[in-house]
Predicted model as a PDB file, atoms N, CA, C, CB and O in Angstrom, pLDDT in the B-factor column:
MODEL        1                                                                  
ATOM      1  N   UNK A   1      -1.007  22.125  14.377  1.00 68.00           N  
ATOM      2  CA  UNK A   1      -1.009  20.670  14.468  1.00 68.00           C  
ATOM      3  C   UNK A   1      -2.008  20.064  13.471  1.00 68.00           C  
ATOM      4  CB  UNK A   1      -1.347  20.225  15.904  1.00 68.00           C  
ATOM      5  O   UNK A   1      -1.727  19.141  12.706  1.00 68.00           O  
ATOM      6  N   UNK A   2      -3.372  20.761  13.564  1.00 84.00           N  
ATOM      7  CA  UNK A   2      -4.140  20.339  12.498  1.00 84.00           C  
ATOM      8  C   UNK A   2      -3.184  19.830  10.629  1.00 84.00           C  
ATOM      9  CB  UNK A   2      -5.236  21.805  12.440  1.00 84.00           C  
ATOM     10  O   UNK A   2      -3.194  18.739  10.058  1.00 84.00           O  
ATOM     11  N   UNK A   3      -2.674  20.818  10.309  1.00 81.00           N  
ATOM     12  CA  UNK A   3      -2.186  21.235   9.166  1.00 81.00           C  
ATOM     13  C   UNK A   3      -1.209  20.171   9.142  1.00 81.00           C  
ATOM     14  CB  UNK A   3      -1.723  22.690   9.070  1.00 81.00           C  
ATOM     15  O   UNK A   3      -1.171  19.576   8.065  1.00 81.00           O  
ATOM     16  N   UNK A   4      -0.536  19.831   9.889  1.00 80.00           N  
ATOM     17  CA  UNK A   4       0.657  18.203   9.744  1.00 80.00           C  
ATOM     18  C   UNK A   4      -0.431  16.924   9.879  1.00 80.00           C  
ATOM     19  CB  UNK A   4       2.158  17.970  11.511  1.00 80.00           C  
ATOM     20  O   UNK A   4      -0.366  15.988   9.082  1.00 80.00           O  
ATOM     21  N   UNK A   5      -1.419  16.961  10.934  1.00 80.00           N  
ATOM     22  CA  UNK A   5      -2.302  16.020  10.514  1.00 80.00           C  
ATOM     23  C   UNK A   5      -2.894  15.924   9.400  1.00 80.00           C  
ATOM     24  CB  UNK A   5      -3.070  15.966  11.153  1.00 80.00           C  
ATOM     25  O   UNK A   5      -3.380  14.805   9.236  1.00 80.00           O  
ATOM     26  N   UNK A   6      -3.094  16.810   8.361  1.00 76.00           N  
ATOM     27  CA  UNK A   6      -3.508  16.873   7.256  1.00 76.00           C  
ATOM     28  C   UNK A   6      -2.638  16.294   6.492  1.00 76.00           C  
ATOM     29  CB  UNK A   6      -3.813  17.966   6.935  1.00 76.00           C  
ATOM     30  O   UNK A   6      -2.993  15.398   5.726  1.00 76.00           O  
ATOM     31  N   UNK A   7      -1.345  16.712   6.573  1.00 83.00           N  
ATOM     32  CA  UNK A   7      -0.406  16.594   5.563  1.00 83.00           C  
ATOM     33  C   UNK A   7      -0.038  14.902   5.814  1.00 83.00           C  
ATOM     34  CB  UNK A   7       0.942  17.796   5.756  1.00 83.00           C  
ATOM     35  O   UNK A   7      -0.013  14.145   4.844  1.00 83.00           O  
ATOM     36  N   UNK A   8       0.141  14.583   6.710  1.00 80.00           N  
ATOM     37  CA  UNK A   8       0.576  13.174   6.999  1.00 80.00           C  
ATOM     38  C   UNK A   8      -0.853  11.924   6.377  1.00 80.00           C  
ATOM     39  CB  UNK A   8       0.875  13.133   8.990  1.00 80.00           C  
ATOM     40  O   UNK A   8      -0.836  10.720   6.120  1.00 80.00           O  
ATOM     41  N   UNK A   9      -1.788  12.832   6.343  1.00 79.00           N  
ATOM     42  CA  UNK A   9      -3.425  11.942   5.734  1.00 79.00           C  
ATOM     43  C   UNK A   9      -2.875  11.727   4.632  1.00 79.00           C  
ATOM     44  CB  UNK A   9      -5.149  12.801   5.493  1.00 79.00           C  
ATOM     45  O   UNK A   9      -2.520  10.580   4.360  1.00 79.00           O  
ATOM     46  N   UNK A  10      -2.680  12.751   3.763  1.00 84.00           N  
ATOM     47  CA  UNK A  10      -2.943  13.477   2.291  1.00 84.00           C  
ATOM     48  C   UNK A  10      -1.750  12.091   1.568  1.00 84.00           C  
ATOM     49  CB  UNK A  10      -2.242  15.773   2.137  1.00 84.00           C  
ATOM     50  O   UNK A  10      -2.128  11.395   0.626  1.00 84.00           O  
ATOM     51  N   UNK A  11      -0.376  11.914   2.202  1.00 82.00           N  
ATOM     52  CA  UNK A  11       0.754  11.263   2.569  1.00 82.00           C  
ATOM     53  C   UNK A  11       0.123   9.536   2.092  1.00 82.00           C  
ATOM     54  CB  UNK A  11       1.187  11.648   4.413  1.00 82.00           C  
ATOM     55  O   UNK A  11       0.136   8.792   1.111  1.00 82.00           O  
ATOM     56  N   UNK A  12      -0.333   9.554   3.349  1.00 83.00           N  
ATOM     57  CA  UNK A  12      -0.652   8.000   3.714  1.00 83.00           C  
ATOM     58  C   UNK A  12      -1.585   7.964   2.422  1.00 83.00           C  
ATOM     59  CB  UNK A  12      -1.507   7.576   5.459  1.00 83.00           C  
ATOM     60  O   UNK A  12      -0.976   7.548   1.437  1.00 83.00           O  
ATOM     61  N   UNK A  13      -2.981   8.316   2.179  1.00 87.00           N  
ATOM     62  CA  UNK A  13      -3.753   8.074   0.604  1.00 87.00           C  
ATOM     63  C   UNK A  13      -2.808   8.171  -0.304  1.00 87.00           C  
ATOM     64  CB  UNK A  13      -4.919   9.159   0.112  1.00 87.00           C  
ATOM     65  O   UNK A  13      -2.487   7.140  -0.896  1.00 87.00           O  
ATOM     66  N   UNK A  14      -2.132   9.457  -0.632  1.00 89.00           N  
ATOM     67  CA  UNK A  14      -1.501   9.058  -1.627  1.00 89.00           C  
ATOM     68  C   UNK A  14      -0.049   7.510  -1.709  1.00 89.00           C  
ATOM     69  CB  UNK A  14      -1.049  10.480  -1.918  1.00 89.00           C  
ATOM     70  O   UNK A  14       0.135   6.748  -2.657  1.00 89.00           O  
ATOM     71  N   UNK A  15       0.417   7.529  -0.883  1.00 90.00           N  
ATOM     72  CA  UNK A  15       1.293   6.128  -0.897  1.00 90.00           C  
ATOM     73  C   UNK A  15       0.038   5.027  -1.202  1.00 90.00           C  
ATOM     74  CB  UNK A  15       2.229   5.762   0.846  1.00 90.00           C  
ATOM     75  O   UNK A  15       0.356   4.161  -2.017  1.00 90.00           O  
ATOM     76  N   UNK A  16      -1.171   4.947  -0.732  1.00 92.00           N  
ATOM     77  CA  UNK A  16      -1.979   3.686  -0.760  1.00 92.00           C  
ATOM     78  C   UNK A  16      -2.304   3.679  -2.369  1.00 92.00           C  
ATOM     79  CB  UNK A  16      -3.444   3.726   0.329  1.00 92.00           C  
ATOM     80  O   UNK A  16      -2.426   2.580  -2.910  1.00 92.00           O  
ATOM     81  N   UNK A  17      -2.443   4.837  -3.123  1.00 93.00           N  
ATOM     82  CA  UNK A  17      -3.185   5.166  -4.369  1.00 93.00           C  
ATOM     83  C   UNK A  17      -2.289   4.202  -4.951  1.00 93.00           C  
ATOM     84  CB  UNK A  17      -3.280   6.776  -5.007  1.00 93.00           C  
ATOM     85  O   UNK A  17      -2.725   3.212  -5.539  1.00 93.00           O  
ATOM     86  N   UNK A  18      -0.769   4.490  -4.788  1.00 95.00           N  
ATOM     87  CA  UNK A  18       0.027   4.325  -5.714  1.00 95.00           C  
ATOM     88  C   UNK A  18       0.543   2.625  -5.853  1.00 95.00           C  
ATOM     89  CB  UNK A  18       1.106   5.365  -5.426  1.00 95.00           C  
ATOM     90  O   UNK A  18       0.934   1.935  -6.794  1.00 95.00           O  
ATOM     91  N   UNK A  19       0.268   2.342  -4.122  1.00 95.00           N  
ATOM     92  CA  UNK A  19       0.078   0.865  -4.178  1.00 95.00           C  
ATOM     93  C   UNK A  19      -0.309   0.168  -4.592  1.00 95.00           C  
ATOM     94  CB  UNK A  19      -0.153   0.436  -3.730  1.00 95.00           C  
ATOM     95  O   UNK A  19       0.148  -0.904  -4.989  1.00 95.00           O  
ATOM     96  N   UNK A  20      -1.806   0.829  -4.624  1.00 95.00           N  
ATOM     97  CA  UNK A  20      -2.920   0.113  -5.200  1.00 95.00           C  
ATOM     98  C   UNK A  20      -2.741  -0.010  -6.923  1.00 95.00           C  
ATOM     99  CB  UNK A  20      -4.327   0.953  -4.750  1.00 95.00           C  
ATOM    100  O   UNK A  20      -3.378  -0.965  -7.367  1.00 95.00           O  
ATOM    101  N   UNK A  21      -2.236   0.523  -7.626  1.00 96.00           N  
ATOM    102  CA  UNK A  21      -1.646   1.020  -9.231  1.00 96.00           C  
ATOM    103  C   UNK A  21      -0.801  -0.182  -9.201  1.00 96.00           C  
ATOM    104  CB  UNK A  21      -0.652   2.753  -9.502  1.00 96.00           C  
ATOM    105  O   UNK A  21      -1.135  -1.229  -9.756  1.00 96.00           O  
ATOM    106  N   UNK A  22       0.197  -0.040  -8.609  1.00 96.00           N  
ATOM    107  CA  UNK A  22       1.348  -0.788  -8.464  1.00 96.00           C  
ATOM    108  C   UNK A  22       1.190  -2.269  -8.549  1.00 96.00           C  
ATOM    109  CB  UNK A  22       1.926  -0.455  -7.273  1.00 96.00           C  
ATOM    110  O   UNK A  22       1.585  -2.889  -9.537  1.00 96.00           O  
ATOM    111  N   UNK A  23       0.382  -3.083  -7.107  1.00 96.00           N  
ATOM    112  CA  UNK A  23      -0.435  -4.574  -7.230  1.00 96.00           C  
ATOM    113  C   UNK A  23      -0.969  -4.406  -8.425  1.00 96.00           C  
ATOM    114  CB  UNK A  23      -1.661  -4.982  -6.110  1.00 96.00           C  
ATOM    115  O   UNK A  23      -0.320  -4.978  -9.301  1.00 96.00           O  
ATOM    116  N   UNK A  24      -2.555  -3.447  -9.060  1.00 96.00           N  
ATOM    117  CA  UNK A  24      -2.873  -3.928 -10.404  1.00 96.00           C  
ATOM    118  C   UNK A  24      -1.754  -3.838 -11.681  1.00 96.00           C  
ATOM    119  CB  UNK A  24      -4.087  -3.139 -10.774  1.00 96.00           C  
ATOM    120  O   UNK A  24      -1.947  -4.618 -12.613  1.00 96.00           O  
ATOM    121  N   UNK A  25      -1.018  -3.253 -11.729  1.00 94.00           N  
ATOM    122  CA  UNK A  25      -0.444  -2.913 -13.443  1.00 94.00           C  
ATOM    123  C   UNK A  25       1.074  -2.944 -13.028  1.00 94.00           C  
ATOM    124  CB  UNK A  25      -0.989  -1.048 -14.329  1.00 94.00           C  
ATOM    125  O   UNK A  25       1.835  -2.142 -13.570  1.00 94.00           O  
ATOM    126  N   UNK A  26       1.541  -3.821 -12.104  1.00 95.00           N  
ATOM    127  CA  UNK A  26       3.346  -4.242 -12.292  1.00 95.00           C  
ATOM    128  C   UNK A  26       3.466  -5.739 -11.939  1.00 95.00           C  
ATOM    129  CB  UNK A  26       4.557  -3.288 -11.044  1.00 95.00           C  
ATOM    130  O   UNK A  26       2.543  -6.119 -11.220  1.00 95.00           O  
ATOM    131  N   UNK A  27       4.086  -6.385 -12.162  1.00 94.00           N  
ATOM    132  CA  UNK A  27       4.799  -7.832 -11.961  1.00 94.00           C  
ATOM    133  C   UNK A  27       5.531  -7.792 -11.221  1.00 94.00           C  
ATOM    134  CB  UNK A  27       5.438  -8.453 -12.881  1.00 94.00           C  
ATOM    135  O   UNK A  27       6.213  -8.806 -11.075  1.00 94.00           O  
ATOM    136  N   UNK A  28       5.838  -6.410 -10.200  1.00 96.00           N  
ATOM    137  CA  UNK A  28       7.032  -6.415  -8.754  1.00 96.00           C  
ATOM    138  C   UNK A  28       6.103  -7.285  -7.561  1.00 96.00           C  
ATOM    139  CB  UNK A  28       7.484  -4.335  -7.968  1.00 96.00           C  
ATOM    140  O   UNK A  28       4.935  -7.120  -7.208  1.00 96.00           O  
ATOM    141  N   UNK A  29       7.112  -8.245  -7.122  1.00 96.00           N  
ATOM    142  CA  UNK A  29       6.196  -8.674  -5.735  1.00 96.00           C  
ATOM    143  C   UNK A  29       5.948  -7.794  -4.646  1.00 96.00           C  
ATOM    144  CB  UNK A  29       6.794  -9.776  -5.004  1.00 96.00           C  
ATOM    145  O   UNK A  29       6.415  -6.657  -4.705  1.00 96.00           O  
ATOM    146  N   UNK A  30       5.390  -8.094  -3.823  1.00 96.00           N  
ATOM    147  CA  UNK A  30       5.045  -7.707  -2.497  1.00 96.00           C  
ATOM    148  C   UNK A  30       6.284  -7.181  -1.818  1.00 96.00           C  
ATOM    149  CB  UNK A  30       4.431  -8.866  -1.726  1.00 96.00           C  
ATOM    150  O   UNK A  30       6.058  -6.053  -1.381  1.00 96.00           O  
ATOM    151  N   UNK A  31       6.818  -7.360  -1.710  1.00 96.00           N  
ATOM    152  CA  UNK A  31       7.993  -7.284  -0.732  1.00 96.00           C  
ATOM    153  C   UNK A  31       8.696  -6.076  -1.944  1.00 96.00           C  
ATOM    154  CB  UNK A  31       9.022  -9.125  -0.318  1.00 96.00           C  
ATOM    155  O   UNK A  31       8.691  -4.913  -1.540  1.00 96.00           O  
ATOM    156  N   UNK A  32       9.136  -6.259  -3.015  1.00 97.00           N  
ATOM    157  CA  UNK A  32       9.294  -5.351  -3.517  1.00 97.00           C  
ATOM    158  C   UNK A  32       8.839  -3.845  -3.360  1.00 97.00           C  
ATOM    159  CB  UNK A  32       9.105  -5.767  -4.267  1.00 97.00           C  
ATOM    160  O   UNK A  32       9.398  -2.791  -3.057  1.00 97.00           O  
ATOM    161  N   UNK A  33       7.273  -4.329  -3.788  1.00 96.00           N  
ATOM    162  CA  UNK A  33       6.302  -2.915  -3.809  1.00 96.00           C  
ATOM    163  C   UNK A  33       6.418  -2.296  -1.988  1.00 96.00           C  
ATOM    164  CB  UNK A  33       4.178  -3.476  -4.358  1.00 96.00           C  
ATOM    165  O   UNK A  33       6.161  -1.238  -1.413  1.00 96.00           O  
ATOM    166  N   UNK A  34       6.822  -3.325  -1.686  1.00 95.00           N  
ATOM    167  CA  UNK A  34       6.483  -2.547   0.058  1.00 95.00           C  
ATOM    168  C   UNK A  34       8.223  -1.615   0.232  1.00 95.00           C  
ATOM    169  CB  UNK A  34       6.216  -4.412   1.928  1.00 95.00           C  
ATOM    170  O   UNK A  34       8.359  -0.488   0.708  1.00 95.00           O  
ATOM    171  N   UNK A  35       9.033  -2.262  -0.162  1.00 96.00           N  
ATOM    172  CA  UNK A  35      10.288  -1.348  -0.182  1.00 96.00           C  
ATOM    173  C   UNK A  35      10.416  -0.057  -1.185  1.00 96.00           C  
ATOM    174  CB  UNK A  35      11.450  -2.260  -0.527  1.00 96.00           C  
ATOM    175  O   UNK A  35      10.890   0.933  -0.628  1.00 96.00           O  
ATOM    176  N   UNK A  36      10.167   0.060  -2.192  1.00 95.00           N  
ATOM    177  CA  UNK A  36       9.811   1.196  -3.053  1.00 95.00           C  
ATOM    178  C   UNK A  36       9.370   2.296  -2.474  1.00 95.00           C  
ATOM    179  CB  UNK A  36       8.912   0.905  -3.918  1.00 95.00           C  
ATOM    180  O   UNK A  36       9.803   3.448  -2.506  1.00 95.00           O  
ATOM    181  N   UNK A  37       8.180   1.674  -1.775  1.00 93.00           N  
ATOM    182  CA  UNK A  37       7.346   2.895  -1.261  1.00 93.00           C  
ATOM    183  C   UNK A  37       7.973   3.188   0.690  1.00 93.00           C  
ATOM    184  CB  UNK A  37       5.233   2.294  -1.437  1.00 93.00           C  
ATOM    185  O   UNK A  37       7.374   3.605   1.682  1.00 93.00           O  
ATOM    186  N   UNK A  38       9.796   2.583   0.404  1.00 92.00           N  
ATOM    187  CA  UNK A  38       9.797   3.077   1.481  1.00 92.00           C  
ATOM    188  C   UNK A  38       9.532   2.413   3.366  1.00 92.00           C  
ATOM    189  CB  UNK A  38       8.981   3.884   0.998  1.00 92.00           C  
ATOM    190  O   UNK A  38       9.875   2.857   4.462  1.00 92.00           O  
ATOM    191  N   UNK A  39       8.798   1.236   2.938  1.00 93.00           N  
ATOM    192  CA  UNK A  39       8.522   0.171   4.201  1.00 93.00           C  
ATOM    193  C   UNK A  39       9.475  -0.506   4.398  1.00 93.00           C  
ATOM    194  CB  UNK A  39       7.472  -0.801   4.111  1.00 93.00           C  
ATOM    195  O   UNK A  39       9.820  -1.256   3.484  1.00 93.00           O  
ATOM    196  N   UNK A  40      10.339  -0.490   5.807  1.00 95.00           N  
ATOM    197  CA  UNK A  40      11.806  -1.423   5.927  1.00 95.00           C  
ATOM    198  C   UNK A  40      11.236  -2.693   6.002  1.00 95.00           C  
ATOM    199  CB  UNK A  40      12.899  -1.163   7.350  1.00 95.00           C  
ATOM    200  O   UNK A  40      11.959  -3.644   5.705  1.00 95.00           O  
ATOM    201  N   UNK A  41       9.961  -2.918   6.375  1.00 96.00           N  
ATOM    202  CA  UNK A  41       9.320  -4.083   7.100  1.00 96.00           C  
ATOM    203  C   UNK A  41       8.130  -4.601   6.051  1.00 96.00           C  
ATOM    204  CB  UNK A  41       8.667  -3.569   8.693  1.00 96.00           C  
ATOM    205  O   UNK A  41       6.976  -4.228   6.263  1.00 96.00           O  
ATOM    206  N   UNK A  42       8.405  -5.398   5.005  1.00 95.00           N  
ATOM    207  CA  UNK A  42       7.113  -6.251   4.344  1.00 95.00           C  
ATOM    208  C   UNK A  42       6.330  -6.732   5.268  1.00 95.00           C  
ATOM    209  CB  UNK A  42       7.446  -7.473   3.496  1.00 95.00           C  
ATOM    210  O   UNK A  42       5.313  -6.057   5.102  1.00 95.00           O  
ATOM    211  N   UNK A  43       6.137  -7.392   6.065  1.00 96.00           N  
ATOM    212  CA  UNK A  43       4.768  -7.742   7.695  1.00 96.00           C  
ATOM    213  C   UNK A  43       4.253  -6.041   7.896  1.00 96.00           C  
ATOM    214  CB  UNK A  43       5.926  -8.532   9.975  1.00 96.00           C  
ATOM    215  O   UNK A  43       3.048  -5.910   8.109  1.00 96.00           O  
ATOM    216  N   UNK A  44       4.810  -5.185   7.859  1.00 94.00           N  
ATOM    217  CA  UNK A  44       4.372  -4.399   8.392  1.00 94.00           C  
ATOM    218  C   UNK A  44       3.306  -3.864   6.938  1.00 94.00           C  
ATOM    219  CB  UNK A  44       5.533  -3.540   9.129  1.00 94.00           C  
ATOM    220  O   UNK A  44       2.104  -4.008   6.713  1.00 94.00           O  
ATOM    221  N   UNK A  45       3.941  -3.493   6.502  1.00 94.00           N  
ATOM    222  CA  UNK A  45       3.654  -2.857   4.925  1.00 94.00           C  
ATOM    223  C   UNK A  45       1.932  -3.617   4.839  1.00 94.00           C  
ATOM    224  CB  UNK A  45       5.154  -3.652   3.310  1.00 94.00           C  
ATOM    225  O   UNK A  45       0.861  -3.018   4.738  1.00 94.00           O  
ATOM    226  N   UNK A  46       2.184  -5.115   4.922  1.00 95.00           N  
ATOM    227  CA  UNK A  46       0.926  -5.873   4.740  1.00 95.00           C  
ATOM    228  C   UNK A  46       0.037  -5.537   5.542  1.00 95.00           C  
ATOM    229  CB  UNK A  46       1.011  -7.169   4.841  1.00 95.00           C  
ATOM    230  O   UNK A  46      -1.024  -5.145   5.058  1.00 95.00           O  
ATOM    231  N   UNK A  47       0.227  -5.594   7.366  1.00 94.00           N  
ATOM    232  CA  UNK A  47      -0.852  -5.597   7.837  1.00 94.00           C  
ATOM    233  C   UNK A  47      -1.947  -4.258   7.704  1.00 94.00           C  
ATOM    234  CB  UNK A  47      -0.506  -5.939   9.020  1.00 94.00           C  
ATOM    235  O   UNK A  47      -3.163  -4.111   7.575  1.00 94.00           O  
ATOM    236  N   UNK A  48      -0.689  -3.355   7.822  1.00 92.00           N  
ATOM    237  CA  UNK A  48      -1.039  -1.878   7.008  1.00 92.00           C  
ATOM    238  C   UNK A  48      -2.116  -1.615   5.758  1.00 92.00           C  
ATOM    239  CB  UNK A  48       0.296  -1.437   6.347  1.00 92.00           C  
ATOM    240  O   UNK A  48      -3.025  -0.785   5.724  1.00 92.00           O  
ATOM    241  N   UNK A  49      -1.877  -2.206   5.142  1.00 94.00           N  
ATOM    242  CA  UNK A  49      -2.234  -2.518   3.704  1.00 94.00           C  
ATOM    243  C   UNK A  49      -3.795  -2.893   4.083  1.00 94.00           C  
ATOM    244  CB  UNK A  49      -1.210  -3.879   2.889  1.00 94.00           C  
ATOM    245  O   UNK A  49      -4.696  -2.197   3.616  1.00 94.00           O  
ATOM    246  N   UNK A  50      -4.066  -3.917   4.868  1.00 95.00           N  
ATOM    247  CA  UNK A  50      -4.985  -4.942   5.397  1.00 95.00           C  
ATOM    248  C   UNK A  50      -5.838  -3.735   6.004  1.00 95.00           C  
ATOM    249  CB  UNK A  50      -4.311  -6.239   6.525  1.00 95.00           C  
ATOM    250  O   UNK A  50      -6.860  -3.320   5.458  1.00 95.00           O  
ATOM    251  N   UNK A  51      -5.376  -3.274   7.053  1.00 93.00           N  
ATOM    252  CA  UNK A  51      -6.579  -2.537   7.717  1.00 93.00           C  
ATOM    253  C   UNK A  51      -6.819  -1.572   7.100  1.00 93.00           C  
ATOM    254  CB  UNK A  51      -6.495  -2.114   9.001  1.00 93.00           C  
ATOM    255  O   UNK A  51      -7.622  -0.886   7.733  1.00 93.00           O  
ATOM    256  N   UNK A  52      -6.496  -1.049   5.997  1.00 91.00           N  
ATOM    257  CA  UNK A  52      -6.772   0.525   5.779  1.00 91.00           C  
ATOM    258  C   UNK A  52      -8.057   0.043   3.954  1.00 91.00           C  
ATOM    259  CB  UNK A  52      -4.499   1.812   5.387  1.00 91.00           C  
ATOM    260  O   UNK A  52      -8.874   0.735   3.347  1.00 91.00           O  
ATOM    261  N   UNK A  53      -7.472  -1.693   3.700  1.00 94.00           N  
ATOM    262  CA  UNK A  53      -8.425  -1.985   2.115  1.00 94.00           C  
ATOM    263  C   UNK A  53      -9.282  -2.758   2.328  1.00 94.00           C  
ATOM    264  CB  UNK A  53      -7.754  -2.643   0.815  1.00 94.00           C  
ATOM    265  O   UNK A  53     -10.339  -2.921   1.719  1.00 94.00           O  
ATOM    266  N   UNK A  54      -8.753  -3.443   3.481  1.00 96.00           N  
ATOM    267  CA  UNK A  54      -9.577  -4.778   4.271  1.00 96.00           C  
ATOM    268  C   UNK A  54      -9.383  -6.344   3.597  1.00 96.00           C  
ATOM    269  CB  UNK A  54     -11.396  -4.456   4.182  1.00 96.00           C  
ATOM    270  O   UNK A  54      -9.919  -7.436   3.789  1.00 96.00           O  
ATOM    271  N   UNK A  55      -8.260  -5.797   2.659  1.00 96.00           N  
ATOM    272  CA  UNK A  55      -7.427  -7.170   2.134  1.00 96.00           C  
ATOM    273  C   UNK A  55      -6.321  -7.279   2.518  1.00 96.00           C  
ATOM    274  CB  UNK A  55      -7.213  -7.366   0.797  1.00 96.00           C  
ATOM    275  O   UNK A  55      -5.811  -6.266   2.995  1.00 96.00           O  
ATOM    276  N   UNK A  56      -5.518  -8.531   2.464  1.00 96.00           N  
ATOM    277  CA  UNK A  56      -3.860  -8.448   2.272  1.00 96.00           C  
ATOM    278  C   UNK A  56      -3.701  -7.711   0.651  1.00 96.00           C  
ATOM    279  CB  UNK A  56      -3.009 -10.348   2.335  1.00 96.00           C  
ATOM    280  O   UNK A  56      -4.734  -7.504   0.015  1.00 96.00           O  
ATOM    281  N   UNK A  57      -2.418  -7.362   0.087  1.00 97.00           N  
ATOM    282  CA  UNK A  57      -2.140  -6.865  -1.019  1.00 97.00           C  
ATOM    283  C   UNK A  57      -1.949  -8.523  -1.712  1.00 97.00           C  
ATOM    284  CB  UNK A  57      -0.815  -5.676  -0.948  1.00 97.00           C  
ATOM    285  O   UNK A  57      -1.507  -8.413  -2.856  1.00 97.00           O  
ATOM    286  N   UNK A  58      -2.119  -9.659  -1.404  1.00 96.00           N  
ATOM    287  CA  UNK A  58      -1.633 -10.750  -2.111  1.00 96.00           C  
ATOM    288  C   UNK A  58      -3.387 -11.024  -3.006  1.00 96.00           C  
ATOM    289  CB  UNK A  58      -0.865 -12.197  -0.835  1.00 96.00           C  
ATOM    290  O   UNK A  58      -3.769 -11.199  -4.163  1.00 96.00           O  
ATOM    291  N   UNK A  59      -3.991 -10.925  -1.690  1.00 97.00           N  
ATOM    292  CA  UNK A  59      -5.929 -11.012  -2.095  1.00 97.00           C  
ATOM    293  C   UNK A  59      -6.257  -9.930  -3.044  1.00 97.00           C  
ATOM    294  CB  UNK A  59      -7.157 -10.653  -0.573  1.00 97.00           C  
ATOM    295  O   UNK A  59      -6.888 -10.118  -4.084  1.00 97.00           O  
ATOM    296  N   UNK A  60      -5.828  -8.852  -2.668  1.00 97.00           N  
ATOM    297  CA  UNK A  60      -5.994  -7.897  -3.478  1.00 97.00           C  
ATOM    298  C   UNK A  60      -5.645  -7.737  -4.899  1.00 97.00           C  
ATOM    299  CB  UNK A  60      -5.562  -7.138  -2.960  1.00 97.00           C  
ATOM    300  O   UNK A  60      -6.231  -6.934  -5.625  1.00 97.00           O  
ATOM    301  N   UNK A  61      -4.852  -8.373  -5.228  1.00 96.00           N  
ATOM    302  CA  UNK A  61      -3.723  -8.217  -6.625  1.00 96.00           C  
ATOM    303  C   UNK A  61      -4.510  -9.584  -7.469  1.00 96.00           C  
ATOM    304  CB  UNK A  61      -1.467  -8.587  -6.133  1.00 96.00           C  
ATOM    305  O   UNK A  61      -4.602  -9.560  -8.697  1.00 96.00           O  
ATOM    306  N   UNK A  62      -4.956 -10.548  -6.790  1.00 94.00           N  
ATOM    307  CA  UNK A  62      -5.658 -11.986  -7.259  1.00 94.00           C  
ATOM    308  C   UNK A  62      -6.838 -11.026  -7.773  1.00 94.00           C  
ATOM    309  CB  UNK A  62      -6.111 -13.436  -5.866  1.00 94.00           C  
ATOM    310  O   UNK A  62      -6.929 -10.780  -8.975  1.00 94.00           O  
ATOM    311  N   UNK A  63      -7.720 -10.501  -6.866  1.00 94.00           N  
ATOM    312  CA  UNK A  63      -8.616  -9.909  -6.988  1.00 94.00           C  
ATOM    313  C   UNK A  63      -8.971  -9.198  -7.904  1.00 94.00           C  
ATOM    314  CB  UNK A  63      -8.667  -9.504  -6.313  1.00 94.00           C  
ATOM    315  O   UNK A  63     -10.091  -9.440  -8.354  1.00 94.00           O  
ATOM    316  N   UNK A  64      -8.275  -8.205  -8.451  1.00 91.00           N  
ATOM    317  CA  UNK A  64      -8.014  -7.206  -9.149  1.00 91.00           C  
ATOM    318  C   UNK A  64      -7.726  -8.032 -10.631  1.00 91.00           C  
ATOM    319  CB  UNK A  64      -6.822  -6.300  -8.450  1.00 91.00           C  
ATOM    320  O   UNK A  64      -8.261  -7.605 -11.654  1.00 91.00           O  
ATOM    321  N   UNK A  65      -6.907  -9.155 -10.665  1.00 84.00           N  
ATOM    322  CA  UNK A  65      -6.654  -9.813 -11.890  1.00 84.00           C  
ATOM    323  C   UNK A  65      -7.645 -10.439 -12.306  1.00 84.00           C  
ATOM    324  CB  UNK A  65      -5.688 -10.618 -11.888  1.00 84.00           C  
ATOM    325  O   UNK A  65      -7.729 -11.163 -13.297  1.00 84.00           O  
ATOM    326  N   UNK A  66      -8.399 -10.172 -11.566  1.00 80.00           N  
ATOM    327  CA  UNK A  66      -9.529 -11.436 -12.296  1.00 80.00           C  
ATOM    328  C   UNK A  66     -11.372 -10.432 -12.688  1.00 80.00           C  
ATOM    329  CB  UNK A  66      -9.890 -13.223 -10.481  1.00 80.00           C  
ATOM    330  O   UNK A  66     -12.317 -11.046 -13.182  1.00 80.00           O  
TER     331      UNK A  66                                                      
ENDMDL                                                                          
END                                                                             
């Protein structure tokens, strides 16, 4: 069980890495980037997003541009 908890961590960072790439260096919106990577649910994708960076991806992407 350990070893799937691992694997499902390893999972979740890497999808966030790629998010995080994605908001700085593409012009796809939100809702986009949240289906790509697979999220049926943009609300979900966000709040997700929120607790794990401690931004929305909308703050985040402003953020990052500037």
């Amino acid at each position: 069980m350990h070893f799937i908890h691992h694997i499902m961590h390893e999972r979740h960072h890497l999808v966030l890495v790629v998010c995080l790439n994605m908001l700085k260096g593409s012009n796809l919106n939100i809702n986009e980037i949240s289906f790509l990577l697979g999220f049926d649910d943009p609300n979900y994708f966000s709040r997700l997003f929120k607790r794990n960076v401690g931004l929305t991806p909308h703050v985040f992407r402003e953020q990052s541009l500037n």
